[in-house]
N, C-alpha and C positions, 0 to 999 in steps of 0.2 A: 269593360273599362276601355277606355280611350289609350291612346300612343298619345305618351308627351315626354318629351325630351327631360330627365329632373337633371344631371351633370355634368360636366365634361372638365375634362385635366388638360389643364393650360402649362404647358413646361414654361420656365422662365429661369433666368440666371440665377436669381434671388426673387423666391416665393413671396416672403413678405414686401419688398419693394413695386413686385409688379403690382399683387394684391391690393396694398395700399396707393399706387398711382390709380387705377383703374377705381376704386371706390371712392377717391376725390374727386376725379372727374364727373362718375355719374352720380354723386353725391350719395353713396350707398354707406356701410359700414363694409369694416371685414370681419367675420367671425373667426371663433378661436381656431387656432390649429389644432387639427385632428390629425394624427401622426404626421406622415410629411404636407401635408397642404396644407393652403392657407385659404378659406375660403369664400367669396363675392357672393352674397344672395341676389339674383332681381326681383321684381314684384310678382312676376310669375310663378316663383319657386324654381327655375334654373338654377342653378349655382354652380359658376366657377373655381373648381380648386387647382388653385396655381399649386406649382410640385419644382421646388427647385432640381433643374439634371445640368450637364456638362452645355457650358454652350455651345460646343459644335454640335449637340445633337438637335439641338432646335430646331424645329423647322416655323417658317412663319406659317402663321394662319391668317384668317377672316374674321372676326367676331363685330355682326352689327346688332346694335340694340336700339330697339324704336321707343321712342318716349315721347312726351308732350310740347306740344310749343313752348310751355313755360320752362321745362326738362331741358328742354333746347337752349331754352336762355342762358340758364345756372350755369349748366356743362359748360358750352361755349364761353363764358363769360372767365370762368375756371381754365378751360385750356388756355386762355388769351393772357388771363392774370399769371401764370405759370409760365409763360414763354413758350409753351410745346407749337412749335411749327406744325400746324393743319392745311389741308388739301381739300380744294374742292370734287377732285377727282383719287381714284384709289392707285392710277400708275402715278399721282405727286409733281405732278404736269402744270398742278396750277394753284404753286400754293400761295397763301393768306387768303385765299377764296373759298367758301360756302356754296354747295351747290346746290338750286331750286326743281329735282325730281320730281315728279307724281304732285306737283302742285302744296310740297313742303319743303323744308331745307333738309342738307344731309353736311356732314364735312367727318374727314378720314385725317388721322393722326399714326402716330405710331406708340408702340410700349416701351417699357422699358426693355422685352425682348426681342423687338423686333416685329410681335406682331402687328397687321394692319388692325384698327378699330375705325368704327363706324356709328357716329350717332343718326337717328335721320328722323325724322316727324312723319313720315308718308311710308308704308310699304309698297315696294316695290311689286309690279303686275296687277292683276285685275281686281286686286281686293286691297284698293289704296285708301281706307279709311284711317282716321287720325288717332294718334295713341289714346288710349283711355276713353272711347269710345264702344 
């Protein structure tokens, strides 16, 4: 059997609020809550369950998720329609811009807890072929 990554516990102030920002964005659903999480499927079968904790103990994270040019569109069109200020870069140096990496676009947002997110069309380094590919 292969090593794949199936979960990861996203703290957040409020489980369902982050849950449900991040699944409009990437146009996903959330699934029901299973004791304290709330949980984000992607196409993959990763799944994010957000866990509401104290918010001093948060720490931010990273979470980028590669998706289609057209994936690109929705999202983006979704963060723009909601007002969430995006960055073309991840230190927010350059924001209402979209950034053109590895010959696709990428733009970084923030959550509801603070973490950075990341859509992008291209993977980053030597194996930069396009989502759904």
């Amino acid at each position: 059997m292969s090593v794949e990554l199936n979960h990861t516990i996203v703290h957040a102030r409020d489980n369902r609020e982050s849950a449900a920002f991040l699944a409009h964005v990437l146009g996903l659903e959330t699934g029901p809550a299973w004791g304290p999480f709330v949980p984000v499927a992607t196409h993959n079968g990763v799944t994010l369950d957000f866990a509401t904790v104290p918010a001093e103990s948060i720490v931010m994270q990273h979470y980028a998720f590669l998706v289609s040019d057209e994936e690109f569109d929705a999202a983006f069109a979704r963060i723009r329609q909601a007002g969430i200020t995006y960055y073309a870069d991840p230190h927010r140096k350059q924001p209402g811009e979209i950034n053109h990496h590895h010959g696709g676009r990428g733009v970084y947002f923030m959550d509801p807890a603070g973490h950075g997110m990341e859509i992008i069309t291209r993977p980053y380094g030597n194996h930069a072929q396009p989502a759904g590919s």
